[in-house]
Every structure is written in structure tokens, then in C-alpha cells.
C-alpha positions in Angstrom: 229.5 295.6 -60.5 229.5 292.2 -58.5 233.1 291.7 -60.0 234.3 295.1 -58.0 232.0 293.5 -55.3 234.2 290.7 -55.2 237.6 292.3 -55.4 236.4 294.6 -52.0 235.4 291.7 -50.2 238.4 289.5 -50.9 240.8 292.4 -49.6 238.9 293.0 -46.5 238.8 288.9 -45.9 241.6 287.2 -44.2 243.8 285.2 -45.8 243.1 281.4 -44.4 239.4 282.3 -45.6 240.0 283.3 -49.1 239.6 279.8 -50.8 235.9 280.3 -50.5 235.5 283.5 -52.3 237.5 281.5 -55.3 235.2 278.4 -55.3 233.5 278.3 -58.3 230.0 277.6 -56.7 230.1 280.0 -54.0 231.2 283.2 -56.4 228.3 281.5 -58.2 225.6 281.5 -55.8 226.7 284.9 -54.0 226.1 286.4 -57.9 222.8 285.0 -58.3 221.8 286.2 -54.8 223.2 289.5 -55.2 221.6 290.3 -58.7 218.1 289.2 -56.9 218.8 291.3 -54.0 219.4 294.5 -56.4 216.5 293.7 -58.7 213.7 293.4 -55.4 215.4 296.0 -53.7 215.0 298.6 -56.6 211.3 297.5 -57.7 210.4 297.4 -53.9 212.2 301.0 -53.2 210.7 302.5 -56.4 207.0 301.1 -55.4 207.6 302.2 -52.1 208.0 305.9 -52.6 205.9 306.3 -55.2 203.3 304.1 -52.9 203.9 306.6 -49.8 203.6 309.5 -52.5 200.1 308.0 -52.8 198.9 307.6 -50.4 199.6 310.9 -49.2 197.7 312.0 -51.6 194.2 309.7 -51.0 194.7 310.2 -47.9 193.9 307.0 -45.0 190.6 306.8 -46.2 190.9 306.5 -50.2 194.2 304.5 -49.3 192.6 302.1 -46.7 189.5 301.3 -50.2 192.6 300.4 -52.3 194.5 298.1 -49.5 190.9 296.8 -48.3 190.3 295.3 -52.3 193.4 294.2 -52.6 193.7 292.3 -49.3 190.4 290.5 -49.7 191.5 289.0 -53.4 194.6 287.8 -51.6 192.6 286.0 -49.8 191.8 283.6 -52.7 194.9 284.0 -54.8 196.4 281.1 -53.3 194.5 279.1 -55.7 196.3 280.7 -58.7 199.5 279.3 -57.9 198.4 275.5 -56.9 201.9 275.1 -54.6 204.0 274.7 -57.8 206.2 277.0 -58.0 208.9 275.4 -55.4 208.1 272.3 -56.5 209.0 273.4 -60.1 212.4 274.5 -58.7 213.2 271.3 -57.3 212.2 269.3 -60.1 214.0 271.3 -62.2 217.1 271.2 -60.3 216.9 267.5 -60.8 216.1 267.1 -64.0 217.0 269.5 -66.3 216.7 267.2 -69.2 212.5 267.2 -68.7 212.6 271.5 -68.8 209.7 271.0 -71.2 207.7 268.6 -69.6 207.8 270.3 -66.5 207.4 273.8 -68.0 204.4 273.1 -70.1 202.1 270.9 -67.3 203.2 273.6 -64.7 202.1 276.5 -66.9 198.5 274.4 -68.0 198.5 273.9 -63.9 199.3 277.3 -62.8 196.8 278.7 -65.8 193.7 276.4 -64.4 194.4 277.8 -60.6 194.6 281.4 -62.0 191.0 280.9 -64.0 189.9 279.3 -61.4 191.1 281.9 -58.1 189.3 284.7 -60.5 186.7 283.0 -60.6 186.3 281.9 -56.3 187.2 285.8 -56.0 184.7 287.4 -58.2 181.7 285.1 -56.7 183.1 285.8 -53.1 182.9 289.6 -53.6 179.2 289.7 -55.2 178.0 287.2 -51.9 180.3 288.8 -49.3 180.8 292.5 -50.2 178.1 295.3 -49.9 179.7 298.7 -51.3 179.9 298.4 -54.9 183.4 300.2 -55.3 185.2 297.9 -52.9 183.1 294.7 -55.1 184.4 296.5 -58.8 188.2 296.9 -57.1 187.9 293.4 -55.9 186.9 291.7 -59.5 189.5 294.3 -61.3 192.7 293.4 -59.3 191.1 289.1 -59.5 192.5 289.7 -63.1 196.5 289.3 -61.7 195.8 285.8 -60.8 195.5 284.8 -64.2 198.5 286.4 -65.3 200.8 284.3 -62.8 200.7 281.4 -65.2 203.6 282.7 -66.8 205.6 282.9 -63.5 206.9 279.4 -64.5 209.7 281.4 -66.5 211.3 283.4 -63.4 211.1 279.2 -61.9 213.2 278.1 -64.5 215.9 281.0 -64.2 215.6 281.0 -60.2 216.7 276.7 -61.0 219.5 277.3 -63.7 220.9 280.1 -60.7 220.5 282.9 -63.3 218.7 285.4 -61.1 220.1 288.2 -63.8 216.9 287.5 -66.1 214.7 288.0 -63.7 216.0 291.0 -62.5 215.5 292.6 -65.7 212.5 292.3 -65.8 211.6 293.4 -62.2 213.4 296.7 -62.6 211.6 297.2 -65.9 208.2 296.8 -64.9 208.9 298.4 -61.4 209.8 301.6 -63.3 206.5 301.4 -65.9 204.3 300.4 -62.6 205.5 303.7 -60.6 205.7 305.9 -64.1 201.6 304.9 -64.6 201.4 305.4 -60.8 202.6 308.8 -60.9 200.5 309.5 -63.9 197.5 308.3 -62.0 198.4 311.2 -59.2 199.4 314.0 -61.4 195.8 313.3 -64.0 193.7 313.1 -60.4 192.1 309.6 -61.9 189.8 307.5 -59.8 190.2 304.6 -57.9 189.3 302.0 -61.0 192.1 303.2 -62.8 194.4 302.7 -59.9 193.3 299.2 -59.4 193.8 298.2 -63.2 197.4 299.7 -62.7 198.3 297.2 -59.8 196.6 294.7 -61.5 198.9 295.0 -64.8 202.1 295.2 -62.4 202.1 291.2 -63.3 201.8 291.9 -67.0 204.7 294.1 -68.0 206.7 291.2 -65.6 205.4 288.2 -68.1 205.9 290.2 -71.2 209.9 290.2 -70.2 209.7 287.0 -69.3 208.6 285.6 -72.1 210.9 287.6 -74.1 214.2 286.5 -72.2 212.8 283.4 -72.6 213.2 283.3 -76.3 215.9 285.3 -76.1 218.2 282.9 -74.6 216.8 280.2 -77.4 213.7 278.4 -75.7 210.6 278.3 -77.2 207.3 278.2 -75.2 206.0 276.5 -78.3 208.0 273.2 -77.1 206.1 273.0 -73.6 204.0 270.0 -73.7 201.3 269.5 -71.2 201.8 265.8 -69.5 198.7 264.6 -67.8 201.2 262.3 -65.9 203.3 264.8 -64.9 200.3 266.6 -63.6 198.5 264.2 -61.6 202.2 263.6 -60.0 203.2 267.4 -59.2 199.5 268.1 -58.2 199.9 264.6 -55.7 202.9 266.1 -54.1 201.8 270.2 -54.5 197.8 270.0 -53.4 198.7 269.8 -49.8 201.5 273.4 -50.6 198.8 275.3 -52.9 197.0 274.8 -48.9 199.9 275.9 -47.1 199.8 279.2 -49.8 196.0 279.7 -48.6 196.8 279.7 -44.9 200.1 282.0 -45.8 197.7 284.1 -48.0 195.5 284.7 -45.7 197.7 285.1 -42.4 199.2 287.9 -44.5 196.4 289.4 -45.5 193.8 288.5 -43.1 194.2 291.4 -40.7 193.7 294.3 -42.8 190.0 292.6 -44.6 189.0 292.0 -40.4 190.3 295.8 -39.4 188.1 296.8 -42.6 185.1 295.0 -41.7 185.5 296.1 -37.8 187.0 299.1 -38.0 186.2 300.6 -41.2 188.7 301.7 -44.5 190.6 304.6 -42.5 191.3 302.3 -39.9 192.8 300.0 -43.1 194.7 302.8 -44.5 196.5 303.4 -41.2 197.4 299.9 -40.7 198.5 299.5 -44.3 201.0 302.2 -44.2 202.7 300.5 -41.2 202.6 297.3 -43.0 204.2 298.9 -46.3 207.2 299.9 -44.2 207.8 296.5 -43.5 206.2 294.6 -46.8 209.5 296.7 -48.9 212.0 294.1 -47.0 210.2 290.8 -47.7 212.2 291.1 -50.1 215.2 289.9 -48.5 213.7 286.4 -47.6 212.4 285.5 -50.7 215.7 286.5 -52.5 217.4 284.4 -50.1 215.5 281.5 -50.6 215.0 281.9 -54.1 218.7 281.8 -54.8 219.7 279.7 -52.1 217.0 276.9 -52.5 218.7 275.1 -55.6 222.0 275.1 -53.1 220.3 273.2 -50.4 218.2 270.6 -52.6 222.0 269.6 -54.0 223.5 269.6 -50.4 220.8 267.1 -49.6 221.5 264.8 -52.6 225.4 265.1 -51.5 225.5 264.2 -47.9 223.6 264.6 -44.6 226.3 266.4 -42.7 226.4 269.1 -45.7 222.6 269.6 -45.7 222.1 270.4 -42.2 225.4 272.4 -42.2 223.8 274.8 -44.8 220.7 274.8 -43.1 221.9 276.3 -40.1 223.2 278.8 -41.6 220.5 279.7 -43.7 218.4 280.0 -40.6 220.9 282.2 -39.1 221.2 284.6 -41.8 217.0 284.6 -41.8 216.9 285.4 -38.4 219.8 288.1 -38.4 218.7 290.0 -41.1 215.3 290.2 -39.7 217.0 291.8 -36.8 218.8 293.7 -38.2 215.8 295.4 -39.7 213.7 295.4 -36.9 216.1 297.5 -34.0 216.8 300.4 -36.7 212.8 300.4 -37.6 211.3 301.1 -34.4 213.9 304.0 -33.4 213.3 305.3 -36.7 209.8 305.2 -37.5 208.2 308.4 -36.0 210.5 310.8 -38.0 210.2 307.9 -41.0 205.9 308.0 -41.1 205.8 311.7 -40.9 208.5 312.1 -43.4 207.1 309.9 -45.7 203.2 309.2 -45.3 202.5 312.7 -43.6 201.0 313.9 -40.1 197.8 312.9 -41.2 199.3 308.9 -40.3 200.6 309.6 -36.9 198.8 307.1 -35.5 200.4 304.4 -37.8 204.1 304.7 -35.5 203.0 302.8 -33.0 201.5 299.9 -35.0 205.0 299.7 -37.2 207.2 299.8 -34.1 205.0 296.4 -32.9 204.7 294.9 -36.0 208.1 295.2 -37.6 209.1 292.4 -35.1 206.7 290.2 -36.4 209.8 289.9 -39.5 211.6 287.7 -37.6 209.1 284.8 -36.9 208.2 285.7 -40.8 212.0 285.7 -41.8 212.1 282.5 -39.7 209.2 280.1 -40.8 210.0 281.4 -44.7 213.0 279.4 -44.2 211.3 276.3 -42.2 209.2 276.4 -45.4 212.1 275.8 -47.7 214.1 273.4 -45.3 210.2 271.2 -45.5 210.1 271.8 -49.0 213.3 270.3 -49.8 212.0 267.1 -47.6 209.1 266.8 -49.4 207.3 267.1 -46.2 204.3 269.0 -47.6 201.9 267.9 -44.7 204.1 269.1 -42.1 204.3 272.8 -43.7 200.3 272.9 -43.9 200.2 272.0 -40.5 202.1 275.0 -39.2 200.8 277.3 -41.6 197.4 276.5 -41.1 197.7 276.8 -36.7 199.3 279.9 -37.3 196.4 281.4 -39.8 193.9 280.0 -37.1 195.8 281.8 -34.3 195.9 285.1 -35.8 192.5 284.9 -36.4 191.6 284.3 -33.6 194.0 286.9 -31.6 192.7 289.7 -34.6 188.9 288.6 -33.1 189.9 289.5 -29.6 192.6 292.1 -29.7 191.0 294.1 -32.0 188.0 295.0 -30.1 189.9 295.0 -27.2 193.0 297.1 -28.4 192.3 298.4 -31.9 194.8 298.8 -34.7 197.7 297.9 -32.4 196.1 294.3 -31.8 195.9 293.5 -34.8 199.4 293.9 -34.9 200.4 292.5 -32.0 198.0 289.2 -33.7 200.1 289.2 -36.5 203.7 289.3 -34.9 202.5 286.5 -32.2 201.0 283.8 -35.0 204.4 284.4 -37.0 206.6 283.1 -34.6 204.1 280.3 -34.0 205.7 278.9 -37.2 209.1 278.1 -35.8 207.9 277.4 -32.2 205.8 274.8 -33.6 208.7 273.7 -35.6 210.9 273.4 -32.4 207.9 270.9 -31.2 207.5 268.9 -33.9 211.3 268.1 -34.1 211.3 267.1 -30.4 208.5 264.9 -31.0 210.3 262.9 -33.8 213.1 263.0 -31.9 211.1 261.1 -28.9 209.9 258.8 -31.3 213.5 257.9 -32.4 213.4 259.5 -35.9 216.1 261.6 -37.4 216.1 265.4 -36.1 215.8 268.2 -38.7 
């Protein structure tokens, strides 16, 4: 399929630009991309439909309980990953020849932080939360955090640029997760089962994973667990598993505030907006997923190399988020009714405002990287952590003051705090005579 991708592209390109398509890492880092682009965009697509299907039939109320739970154990997952997933990449990236080292003491790492955001969640809904379905939906979904240990798999393929593994299996357990889904409609189940169904969305992804793993002749039975190695990538990933927490909850905090203010239909409105725009996060993290290992070996090469590649990466962020955006908010009365039903009118308006909040989202995911790659973990827990205090702070006065489309309006102003910030911070090392980014 890419190969016919190819051969289309290189007749529609002129000829003095040609050479690129038939360098070697180029074709090589366009196929990675592209099979990570078809693998999110078909398990997004698939939950998507089958998501609006849903929630047409709970209706805002049912749908705003299940988003509500869900939301509120984001707000501790963060722990579950302890910022070591990009550093993984990197280390990976440069040296291969310690895959087991780094494999084994990231698992044992990302293992402790799931046991240990389960259990922060579970104790967090027994002191916090008061309805006893919204605590049992809370504990239930807490289970996924544990499960993300075995994310360290899709690291190692997103490193060695072989994005095809992981596509497998995110179309494979996209298509069980909407098959159980659509079981769950048709057998009228309750809300537990539904929970245990998002919950297990990480388990058919780990069973693949471990599978291609072997598969391709590795053996998980070869990771070793160095304390070394720990105490090293937890020095340099303490201060990202932070930066997660203030992502975490700047994602997630508006729809636990709107549910504590506003009550679960008010959640179930906002959510459905948010799902229109949640199916193309995709593109950012496919992007930067594939594109990552490309700028950490620019940076070893030369200087003028690195920064040419990271303006372009932020130019394709920025773009695409765009690009997304304009067609969204002409579309999106005839889309919501379509999809979702009359019965989430009200959720038009809050999509049109928040879809724009993509591009500061779009933007700062690839500040994030660019940081990453410079080891400059302080810096990205900075931003991340102004912007989840601004949007908590705009969620505590727009949404008294304007409802469900403050809260939107919160959201879309704290993301583009990232990069604005960003644009600061470089003119202040710039003042001070250090290198600009």
C-alpha cells in the first residue's frame, strides 16, 4: 500500500525534488509515520462511532457517569507511566546494545507507578467521591494503569522506526474493544460492564505486544531490572512523570470540575464535543512518535540540521491542527446531530470553541518533544504546570460565569499558554546570551 503511495507521490513531484523521496531514510521515516497514521486513525475512527453509537444510546446523562469516572482516574494515571516512556525512546535510540537493560528497569519502573497510581486512585475516590457508582467506575477503570507496564514494547518498536508492530496491534484490539462495545449496547448491560470494557482496551494491546515481541525473537525473559539504571532514568524522568500530571490533568480537569459544578448531563454534553476532537490526537502523537528518533539523531549530527527539522516539525504541528480546526466548526451542527442525536444540540457550540484549542495542543506536543530531546525536563514542567494552573483557574471563573462554553474557552486559552510561554522563555535565554532554541 505505502509502495503505491510512493509511486503517486513521486509522479505528482517535480523533478529537482525527487532525490528525497529516494533517500533511504526519508522513504524510511515517511513508512513508519504513515503505518502509525493508519493504525491510530482506524482504532480512533472505529471507537469513535461505535462511541457516538453509545452514547446515543445512554443518553447525556448515563454518558456524562461513564466520562465523569473516567476523567477523575486520569487525574492520577500520570503516576503509572513515571515520564519514561520518551525517555526510553531516546535511550534506546542511543544505545541499542543495552535493549535489555533498559527494557527490564523501565518495565519494573513503569509496573511500580501503575500499582502505585491504582492505588492514589482507589483511596482518592473512597475520600473524595460520594455516589457509590461513580466511586465502583472510578476503582474499575484504576485497573488500566497497571496494565501500561507493558507499553515498554510499543517504545522499543516506536525507537527501531517499526511503527508496523504496533499498528497491528492497535487495529486488533480497536476491533475487539468496539465488538464488546457493541455487545454491551445490543445485551442492554449496565454501567460496570462498560467500565471493565474500557478498562481491558489496554489488555488486548499488551497481549499483541508481547506476542510480536517474541515473534520477532526477543524474549521478555532476558529483561534485567538494573537498580543503576533506575535510579538514573528516574533522576532524569521524576521531573516528566510531573509534567504527565499537569498534562493529565489539564486534559482532563474540566470535565471532573463541569461534573462537580454542573452535574453528569452537563459532563455528557461537554464530552461529546470533546470526542470530536480527542479522534485527531492522534495525528500529534503519531507524528512525534515516528518523528522523535529523527530529531534525537539530527541533534547528535549537527546543530544547523537539528533546528532545520525542528522548524518543520512545528510547522507541520501547527498546520495540521488548522487544517482540522476551519473544516470542524462549519461542520459541526450537521456532524453532532448526525452522529450524537438532537438530544446533544447544545454540544455545537462548545466543539466549534474548543476545536481551536488543537492548535496550542498540536503546538506545545511538539515543544514537549523539541525539550525532551534537550533533556530539559524542568523547563517542560514549568509550562505544563502554568498551563494546568491557568485552566484551573479560568474553569473556576468561566464556568459559573458562562457554563459549558467556559470551560471550553478555559481549555483552548491554557493550551496555547504552552508555546506563548515557550516564545518567553527563549527570549529570556536569549537576553542572557545563551543559545536560542
Amino acid at each position: 500500500m505505502l509502495n503505491q503511495l510512493f509511486k503517486i507521490i513521486d509522479k505528482l513531484t517535480p523533478a529537482k525534488y525527487r532525490w528525497l523521496l529516494n533517500h533511504e531514510g526519508f522513504r524510511r521515516y515517511f513508512a513508519n509515520t504513515g503505518w502509525m497514521f493508519f493504525g491510530q486513525m482506524f482504532s480512533l475512527l472505529a471507537s469513535f462511532f461505535v462511541g457516538a453509537w453509545l452514547a446515543r444510546y445512554l443518553g447525556p446523562e448515563n454518558y456524562g457517569v461513564i466520562n465523569y469516572a473516567i476523567a477523575f482516574a486520569c487525574l492520577f494515571g500520570f503516576v503509572a507511566s513515571l515520564g519514561v516512556d520518551s525517555l526510553l525512546i531516546r535511550e534506546l535510540v542511543k544505545t541499542p546494545e543495552k535493549r535489555d537493560e533498559l527494557m527490564g528497569t523501565s518495565f519494573g519502573l513503569k509496573l511500580i507507578g501503575g500499582l502505585s497510581a491504582f492505588a492514589i486512585t482507589a483511596a482518592a475516590a473512597f475520600l473524595l467521591e460520594t455516589a457509590p457508582l461513580n466511586r465502583t467506575l472510578i476503582i474499575i477503570f484504576a485497573f488500566s494503569s497497571i496494565i501500561q507496564a507493558i507499553t515498554v514494547i510499543s517504545s522499543f518498536f516506536q525507537a527501531r522506526v517499526e511503527a508496523k508492530n504496533n499498528v497491528r496491534a492497535q487495529i486488533i484490539a480497536g476491533l475487539i474493544s468496539a465488538a464488546l462495545k457493541i455487545v454491551f449496547i445490543l445485551a442492554g448491560a449496565n454501567l460496570a460492564w462498560l467500565m471493565v470494557i474500557f478498562t481491558l482496551d489496554g489488555a488486548w494491546q499488551a497481549i499483541i505486544f508481547v506476542l510480536t515481541y517474541r515473534a520477532k525473537g526477543y524474549r521478555l525473559r532476558a529483561w534485567r531490572f538494573d537498580r543503576g539504571l533506575a535510579r538514573r532514568l528516574w533522576h532524569d524522568s521524576w521531573l516528566l512523570m510531573l509534567s504527565s500530571a499537569a498534562s493529565f490533568i489539564l486534559l482532563k480537569i474540566d470535565q471532573v470540575m463541569i461534573g462537580q459544578m454542573m452535574g453528569e448531563r452537563a459532563v455528557g454534553l461537554y464530552a461529546a464535543a470533546v470526542k470530536f476532537v480527542e479522534i485527531w490526537y492522534f495525528i500529534p502523537v503519531v507524528i512525534c512518535a515516528s518523528l522523535f528518533p529523527a530529531i534525537v539523531n539530527a541533534k547528535k549530527t549537527s546543530s544547523d540540521l537539528y533546528r532545520r527539522r525542528l522548524r518543520n516539525f512545528y510547522f507541520l504541528m501547527i498546520m495540521m491542527a488548522v487544517l482540522i480546526a476551519v473544516p470542524t466548526v462549519i461542520l459541526a451542527p450537521w456532524a453532532v446531530n448526525l452522529l450524537f442525536g438532537a438530544a446533544y444540540a447544545p454540544a455545537v457550540l462548545i466543539l466549534q470553541i474548543y476545536v481551536w484549542s488543537g492548535v496550542g495542543l498540536f503546538w506545545g506536543w511538539a515543544i514537549n518533544q523539541q525539550l525532551t530531546a534537550e533533556n530539559r525536563t524542568r523547563t517542560i514542567f514549568i509550562l505544563n504546570f502554568a498551563a494546568m494552573i491557568l485552566n484551573i483557574g479560568l474553569n473556576l471563573v468561566l464556568i459559573p460565569a458562562l457554563g459549558l462554553p467556559g470551560a471550553a474557552l478555559a481549555t483552548l486559552i491554557s493550551y496555547f499558554a504552552i508555546p506563548v510561554l515557550m516564545i518567553f522563555f527563549r527570549k529570556g535565554r536569549r537576553e542572557e546570551g545563551g543559545e536560542g532554541e
